[in-house]
C-alpha positions in Angstrom: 15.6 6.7 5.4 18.6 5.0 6.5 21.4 4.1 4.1 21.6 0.9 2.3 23.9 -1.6 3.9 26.7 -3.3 1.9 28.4 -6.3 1.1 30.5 -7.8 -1.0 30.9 -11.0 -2.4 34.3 -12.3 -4.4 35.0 -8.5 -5.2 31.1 -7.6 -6.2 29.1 -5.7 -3.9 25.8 -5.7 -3.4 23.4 -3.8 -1.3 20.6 -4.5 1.3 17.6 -2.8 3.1 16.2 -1.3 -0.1 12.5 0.0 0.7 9.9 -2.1 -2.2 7.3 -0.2 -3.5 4.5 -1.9 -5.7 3.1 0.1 -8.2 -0.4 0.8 -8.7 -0.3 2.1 -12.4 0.8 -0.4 -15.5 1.6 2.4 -17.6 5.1 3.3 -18.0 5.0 7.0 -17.4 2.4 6.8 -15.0 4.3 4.0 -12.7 7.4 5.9 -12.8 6.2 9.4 -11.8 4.9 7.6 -8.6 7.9 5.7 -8.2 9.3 9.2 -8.2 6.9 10.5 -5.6 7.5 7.6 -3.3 11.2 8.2 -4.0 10.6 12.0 -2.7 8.7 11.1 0.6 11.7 8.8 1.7 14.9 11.1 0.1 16.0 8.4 -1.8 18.8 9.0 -4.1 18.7 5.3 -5.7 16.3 3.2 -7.5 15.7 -0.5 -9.3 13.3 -1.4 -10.9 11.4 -4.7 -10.6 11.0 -6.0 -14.1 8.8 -8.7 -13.5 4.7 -8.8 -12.5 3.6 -7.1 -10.6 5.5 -4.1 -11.3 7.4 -2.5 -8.4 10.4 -0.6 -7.5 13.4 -0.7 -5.0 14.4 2.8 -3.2 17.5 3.2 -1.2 20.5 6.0 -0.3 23.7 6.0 -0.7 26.2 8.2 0.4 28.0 10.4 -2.7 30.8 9.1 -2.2 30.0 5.9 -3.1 31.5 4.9 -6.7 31.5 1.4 -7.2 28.5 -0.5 -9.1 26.1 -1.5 -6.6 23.7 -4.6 -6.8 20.2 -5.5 -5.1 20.7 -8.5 -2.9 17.1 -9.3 -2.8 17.7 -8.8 -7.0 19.2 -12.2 -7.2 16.9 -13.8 -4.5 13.7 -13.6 -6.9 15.4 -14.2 -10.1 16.1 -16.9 -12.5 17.3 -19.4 -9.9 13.9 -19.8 -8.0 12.0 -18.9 -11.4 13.4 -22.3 -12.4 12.1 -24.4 -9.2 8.7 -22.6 -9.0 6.3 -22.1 -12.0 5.1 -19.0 -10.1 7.4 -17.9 -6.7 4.6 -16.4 -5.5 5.4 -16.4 -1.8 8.4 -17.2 -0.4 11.1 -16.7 2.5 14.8 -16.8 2.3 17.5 -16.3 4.8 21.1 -16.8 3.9 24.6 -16.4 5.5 27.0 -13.8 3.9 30.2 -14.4 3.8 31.2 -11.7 6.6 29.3 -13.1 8.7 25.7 -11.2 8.8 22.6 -12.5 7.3 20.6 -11.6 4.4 16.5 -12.2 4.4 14.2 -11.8 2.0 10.6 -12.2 2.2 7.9 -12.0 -0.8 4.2 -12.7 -0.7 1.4 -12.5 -3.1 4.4 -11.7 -6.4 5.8 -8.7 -4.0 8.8 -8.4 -2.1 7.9 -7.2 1.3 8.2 -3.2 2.4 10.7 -4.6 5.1 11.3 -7.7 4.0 15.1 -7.1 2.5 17.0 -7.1 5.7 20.9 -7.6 6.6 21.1 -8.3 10.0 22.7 -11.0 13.0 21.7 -14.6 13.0 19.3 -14.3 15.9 17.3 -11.2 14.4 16.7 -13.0 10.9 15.5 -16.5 12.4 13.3 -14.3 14.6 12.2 -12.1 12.0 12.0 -15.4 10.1 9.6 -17.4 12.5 7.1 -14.6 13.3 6.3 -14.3 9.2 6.3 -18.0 9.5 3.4 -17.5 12.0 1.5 -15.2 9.1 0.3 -17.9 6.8 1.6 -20.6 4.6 4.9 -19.9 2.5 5.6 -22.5 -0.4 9.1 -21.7 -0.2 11.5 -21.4 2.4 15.1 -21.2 2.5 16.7 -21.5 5.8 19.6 -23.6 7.1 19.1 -26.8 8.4 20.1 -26.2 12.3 17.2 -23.8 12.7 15.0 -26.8 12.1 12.2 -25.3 9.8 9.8 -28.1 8.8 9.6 -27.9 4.9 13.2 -26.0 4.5 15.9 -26.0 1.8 19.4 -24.8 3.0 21.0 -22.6 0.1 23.8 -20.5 0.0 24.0 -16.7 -1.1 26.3 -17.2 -3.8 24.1 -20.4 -5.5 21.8 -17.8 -6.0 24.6 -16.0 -8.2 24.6 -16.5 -12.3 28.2 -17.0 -13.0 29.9 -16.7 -16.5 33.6 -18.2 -16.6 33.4 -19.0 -13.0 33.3 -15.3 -12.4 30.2 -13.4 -10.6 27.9 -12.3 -13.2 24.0 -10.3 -13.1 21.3 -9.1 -14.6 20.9 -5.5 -15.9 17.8 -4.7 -14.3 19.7 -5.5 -10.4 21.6 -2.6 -10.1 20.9 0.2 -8.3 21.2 3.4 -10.2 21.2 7.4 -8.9 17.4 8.5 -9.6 18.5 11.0 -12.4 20.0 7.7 -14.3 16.9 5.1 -13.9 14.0 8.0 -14.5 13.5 9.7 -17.4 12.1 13.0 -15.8 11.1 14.6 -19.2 8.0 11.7 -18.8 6.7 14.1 -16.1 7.8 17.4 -16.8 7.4 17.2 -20.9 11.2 18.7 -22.9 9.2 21.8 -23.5 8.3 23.0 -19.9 11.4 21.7 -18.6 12.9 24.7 -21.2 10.1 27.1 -19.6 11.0 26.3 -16.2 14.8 26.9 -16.4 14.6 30.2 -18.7 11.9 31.8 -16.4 12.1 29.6 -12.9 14.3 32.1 -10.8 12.2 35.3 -11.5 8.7 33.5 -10.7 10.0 31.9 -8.0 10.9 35.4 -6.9 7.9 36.9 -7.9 5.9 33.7 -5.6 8.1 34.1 -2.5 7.1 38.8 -2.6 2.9 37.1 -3.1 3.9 34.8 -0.6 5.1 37.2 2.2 2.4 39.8 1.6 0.1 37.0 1.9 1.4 35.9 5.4 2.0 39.7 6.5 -1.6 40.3 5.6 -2.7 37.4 8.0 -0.8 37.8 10.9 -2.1 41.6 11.0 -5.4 40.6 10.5 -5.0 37.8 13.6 -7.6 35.9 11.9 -9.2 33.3 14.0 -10.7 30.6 11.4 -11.6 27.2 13.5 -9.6 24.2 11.6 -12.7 21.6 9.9 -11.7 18.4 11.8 -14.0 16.1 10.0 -12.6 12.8 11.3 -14.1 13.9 14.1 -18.0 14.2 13.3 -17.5 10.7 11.4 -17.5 7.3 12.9 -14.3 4.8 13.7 -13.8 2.3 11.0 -14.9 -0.4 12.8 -17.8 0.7 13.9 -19.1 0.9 10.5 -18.1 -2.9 9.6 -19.8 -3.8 12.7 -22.6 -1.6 11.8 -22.9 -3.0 8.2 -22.9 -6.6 9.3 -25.4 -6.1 11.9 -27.8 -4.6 9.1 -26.7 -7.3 6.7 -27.1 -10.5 9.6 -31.0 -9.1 9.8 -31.9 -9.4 6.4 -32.8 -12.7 4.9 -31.3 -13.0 1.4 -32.8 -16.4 0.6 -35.1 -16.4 -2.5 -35.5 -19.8 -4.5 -33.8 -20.2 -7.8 -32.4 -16.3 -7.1 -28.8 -16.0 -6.7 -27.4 -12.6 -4.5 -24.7 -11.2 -6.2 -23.5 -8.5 -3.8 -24.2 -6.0 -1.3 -23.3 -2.2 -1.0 -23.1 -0.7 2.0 -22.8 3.3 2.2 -24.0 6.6 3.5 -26.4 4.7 6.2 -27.8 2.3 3.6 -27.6 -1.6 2.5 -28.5 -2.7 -1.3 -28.4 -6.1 -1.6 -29.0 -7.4 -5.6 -29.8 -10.4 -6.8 -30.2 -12.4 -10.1 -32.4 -14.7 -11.4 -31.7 -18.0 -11.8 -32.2 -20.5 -14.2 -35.2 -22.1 -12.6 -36.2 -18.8 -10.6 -40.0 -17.3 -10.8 -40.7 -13.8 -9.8 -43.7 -15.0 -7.9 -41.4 -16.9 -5.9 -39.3 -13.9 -5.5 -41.7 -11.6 -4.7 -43.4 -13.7 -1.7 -39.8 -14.1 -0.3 -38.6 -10.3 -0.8 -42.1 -8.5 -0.7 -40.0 -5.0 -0.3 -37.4 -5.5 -3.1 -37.6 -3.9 -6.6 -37.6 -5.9 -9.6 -35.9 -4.8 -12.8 -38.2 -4.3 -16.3 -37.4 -7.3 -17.6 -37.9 -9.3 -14.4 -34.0 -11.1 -14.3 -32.4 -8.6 -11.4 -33.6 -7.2 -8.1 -32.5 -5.0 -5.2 -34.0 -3.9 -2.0 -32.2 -1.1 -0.2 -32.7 -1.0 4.1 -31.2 1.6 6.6 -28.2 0.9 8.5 -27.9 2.2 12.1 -25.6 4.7 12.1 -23.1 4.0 14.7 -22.2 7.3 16.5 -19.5 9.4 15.5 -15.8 9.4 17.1 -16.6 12.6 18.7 -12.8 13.5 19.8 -9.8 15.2 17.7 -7.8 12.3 17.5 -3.9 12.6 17.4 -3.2 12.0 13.8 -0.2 10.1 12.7 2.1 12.1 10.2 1.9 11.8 6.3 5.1 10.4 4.9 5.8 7.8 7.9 2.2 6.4 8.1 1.6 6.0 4.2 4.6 3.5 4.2 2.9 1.9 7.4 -0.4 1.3 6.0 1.6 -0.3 2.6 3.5 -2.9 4.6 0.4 -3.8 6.9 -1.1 -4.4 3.6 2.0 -6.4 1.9 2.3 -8.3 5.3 -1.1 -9.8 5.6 -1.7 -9.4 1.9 -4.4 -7.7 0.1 -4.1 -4.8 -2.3 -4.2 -1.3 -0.9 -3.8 2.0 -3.1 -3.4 5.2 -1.5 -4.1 8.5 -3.3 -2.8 11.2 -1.4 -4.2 13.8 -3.3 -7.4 14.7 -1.2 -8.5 17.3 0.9 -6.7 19.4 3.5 -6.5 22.2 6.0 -4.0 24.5 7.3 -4.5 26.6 10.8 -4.6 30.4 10.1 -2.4 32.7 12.7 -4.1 33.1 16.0 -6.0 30.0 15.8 -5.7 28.3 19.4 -5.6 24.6 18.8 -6.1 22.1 21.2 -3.3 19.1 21.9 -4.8 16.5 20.3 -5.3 18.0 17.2 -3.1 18.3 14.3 -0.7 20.9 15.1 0.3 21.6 11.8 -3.4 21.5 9.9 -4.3 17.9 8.2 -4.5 15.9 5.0 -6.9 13.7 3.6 -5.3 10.0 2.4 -8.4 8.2 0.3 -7.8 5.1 0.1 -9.0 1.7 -1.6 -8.6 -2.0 -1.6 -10.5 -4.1 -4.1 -11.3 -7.9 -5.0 -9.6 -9.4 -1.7 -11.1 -13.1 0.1 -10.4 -11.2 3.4 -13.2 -9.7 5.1 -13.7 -6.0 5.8 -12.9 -6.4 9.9 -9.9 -8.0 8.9 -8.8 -5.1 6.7 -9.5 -2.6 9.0 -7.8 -4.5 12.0 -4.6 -4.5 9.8 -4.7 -0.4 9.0 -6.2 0.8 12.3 -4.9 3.8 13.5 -6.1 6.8 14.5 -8.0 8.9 11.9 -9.2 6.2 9.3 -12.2 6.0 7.6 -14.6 4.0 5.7 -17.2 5.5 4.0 -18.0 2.3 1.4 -18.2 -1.8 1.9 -18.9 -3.8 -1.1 -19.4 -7.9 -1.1 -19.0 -9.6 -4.4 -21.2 -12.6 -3.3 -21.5 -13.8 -6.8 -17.4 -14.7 -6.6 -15.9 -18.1 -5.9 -14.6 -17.2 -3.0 -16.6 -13.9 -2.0 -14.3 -11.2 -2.5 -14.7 -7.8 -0.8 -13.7 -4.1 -1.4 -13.3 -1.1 0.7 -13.2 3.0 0.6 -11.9 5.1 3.1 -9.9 8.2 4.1 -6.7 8.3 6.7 -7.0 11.6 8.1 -3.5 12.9 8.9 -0.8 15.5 9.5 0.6 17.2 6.1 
């Protein structure tokens, strides 16, 4: 991860480029041991944290020679100044000059500032930057000077974004950028007591892992065992062969019953459940003569009929999988750009070649990892999704329809298949 870049304004500096995180836990511990694990992927060495809903954190490096109090530019961007012209800034683009010359943009969507979108840069990289998130959907709030000629624009100024106190440069707490070991209380992780454990006894384990370790890999190599790597991804289908799949098997079946309402389908493992509720006015003779196959429930107020889906075939080739750390951060920002709510949980299966295994090119040279992911309750439909995350290696093995929404919302399960 690059280092942040720097400015300063009337003898305060303040920082740009941070990488924003949103968090998928509420809890305090919980959302700051994954800040922490983000923090790790990308080697960051400073942190803010994002106060406001949802919750989220900033992640930058700086070099350790850098003393001086540091402040988020994009801090001051989303705080009380455009709190106070919008009930809820819930989207919004800004691109201001700095007094040196550069310029700053910011871009938040959905209550979340952008993976990317805190960028210092020339005046022709922002207004293009600028114009192609323009072309992304609506934004109820755009800052941009008046020669670029944006229809619906405000021209600001960095510094009226600034809170001042005496006519001196004043901020917020919460803006500052502060080294990882200030801004996270580790002990929420580790616990006081193994933290004690770890430092008494950590050397001679670690020892005592690294001997088991090498005897381990000595053993190995002399038995040149040739285990075949599982490639999994392989014997499943693409992703969007499954939404098309799913659709097909969902455009055949006629949902209509009088006075029944559907309230969503399911479709997974080669099958489609569709359910439906009974309306006020709805008869189970009616029902039944329109869906002669579905099940009724005891008490006659719900149904479901379950019908086979054709399976689409599988990929059938070791795809060249993308690598962990980089696409993880890839898949968040497709997400954040054309907004719906992705959570990753990189804690699923994985396998590592043994010696002497001969592996062809295409394969993951160094083993691979299992990424599940999930995106619930979003108006966008499932192609959409998976047109936004498509890459080589990913998944879906669930599609869910909440028809009984206003408007139908979907969710979606799936792995990304990738190198460790």
């Amino acid at each position: 991860m690059s280092n942040l870049l720097l400015f300063t304004v009337e003898g305060r500096t303040f920082a740009s480029g941070v990488f924003w995180q949103p968090l998928s836990s509420t809890a305090k511990g919980d959302g700051k041991a994954e800040a922490l694990r983000v923090a790790a992927q990308l080697n960051a060495n400073v942190a803010i944290w994002h106060p406001l809903s949802p919750p989220q954190v900033g992640l930058g490096t700086l070099s350790k020679s850098a003393s001086a109090k540091k402040v988020a530019a994009a801090a001051a961007i989303v705080s009380k100044t455009i709190s106070m012209e919008v009930e809820q800034p819930k989207a919004f683009l800004s691109a201001t000059r700095i007094p040196d010359g550069r310029w700053l943009y910011v871009a938040q969507r959905e209550g979340i500032l952008l993976a990317d979108g805190d960028q210092l840069s020339s005046e022709d990289e922002i207004r293009a930057r600028l114009l192609s998130d323009l072309s992304l959907g609506t934004w109820p709030l755009i800052f941009a000077p008046a020669q670029w000629g944006i229809p619906n624009s405000t021209e600001r100024t960095f510094e009226s974004y600034l809170p001042r106190k005496k006519g001196r440069i004043t901020w917020h707490k919460w803006w500052e950028l502060l080294p990882l070991n200030q801004s996270y209380n580790l002990s929420i992780i580790l616990g006081g007591v193994l933290v004690v454990l770890l430092i008494a006894g950590g050397v001679a384990y670690k020892i005592h892992l690294d001997k088991k370790a090498a005897a381990e890999r000595a053993q190995l190599e002399a038995e040149q065992a040739i285990v075949p790597i599982p490639t999994p991804w392989v014997d499943q289908p693409q992703a969007m062969d499954v939404v098309r799949a799913c659709g097909e098997a969902y455009g055949k079946l006629n949902a209509f019953a009088s006075n029944w309402d559907v309230i969503d389908s399911v479709c997974m493992d080669g099958t489609l459940t569709l359910k439906w509720n009974r309306g006020a006015h709805g008869w189970i003779e009616h029902f039944q003569a329109a869906q002669p196959t579905a099940t009724l429930s005891p008490d006659g107020t719900s149904a479901s009929v379950a019908i086979p889906v054709m399976s689409p075939k599988p990929a059938g080739i070791p795809e060249p999988l993308p690598k962990a750390a980089e696409h993880a951060l890839a898949m968040l920002s497709s997400a954040q750009k054309v907004g719906f709510p992705l959570v990753l949980n990189t804690n699923g299966a994985s396998a590592i070649p043994m010696p002497g295994v001969s592996k062809p090119a295409t394969a993951a040279p160094n083993g691979w990892k299992e990424i599940k992911w999930t995106v619930t309750g979003t108006p966008l439909a499932a192609h959409v999704i998976i047109e936004a995350l498509s890459s080589p290696g990913l998944r879906v093995s669930k599609i869910s329809e909440n028809l009984g929404s206003q408007p139908t919302t979907f969710s979606i399960e799936g792995a990304q298949y990738v190198q460790p």
